[in-house]
C-alpha positions in Angstrom: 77.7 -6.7 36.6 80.9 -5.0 36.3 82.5 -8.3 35.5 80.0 -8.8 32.2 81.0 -5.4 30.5 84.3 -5.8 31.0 84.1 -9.2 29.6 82.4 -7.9 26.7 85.3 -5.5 26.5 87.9 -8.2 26.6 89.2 -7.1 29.6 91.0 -9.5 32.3 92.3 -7.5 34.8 89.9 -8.1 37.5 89.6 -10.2 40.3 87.0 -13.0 38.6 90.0 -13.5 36.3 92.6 -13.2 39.0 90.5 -15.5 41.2 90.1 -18.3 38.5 93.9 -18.0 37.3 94.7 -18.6 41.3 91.9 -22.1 41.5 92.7 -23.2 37.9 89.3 -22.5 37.0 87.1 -21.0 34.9 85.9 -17.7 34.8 82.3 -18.9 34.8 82.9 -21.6 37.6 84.6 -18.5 39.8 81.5 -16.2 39.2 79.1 -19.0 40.2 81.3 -19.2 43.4 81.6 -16.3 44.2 77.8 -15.8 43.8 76.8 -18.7 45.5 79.3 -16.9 48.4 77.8 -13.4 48.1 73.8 -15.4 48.7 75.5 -17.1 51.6 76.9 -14.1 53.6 73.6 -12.6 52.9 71.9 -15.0 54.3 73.9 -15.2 57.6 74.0 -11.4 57.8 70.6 -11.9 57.1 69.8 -14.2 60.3 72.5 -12.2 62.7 70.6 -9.4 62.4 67.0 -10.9 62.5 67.6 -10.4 66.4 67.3 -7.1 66.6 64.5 -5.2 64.6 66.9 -2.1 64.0 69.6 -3.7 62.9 68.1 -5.7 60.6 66.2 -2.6 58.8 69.5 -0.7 59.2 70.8 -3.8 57.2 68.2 -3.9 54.5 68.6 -0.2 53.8 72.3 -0.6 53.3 71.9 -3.8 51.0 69.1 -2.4 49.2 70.7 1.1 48.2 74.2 -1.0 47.6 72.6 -2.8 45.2 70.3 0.0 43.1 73.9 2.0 43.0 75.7 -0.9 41.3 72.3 -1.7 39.2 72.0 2.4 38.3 75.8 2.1 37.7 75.6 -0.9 35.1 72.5 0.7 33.2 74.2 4.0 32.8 77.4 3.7 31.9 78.5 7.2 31.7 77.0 8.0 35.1 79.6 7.9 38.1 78.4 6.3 41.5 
């Protein structure tokens, strides 16, 4: 989300830019990448812990409050996380 406003900014110090100057990409093709990497190692993170019932809620607790602090982050701007 990060990457989107500071797109709209026109900024291009950051590591989607980076990442595509260093592939000879796009910055669209490196953020499908990396997302399609990011649902990957979720998913095997996902199945490693499936083994062991505490782990795995341990896991989901960690992802889940990851992802409202980034989402929190992106909605209110002004608010540090």
């Amino acid at each position: 989300m990060s990457f989107y406003k500071e797109s709209l900014a026109g900024e291009t110090d950051n590591y989607i830019h980076l990442r595509a100057s260093a592939e000879g990409a796009s910055p669209t093709d490196v953020l499908r990448k990396l997302t399609a990497e990011v649902t990957d190692t979720v998913r095997r993170i996902d199945a490693i812990t499936s083994v062991d019932p505490g782990l795995a809620a341990l896991w989901k607790r960690f992802f889940q409050a990851s992802a409202s602090c980034r989402v929190a982050a992106f909605l209110a701007p002004s608010v540090r996380v």
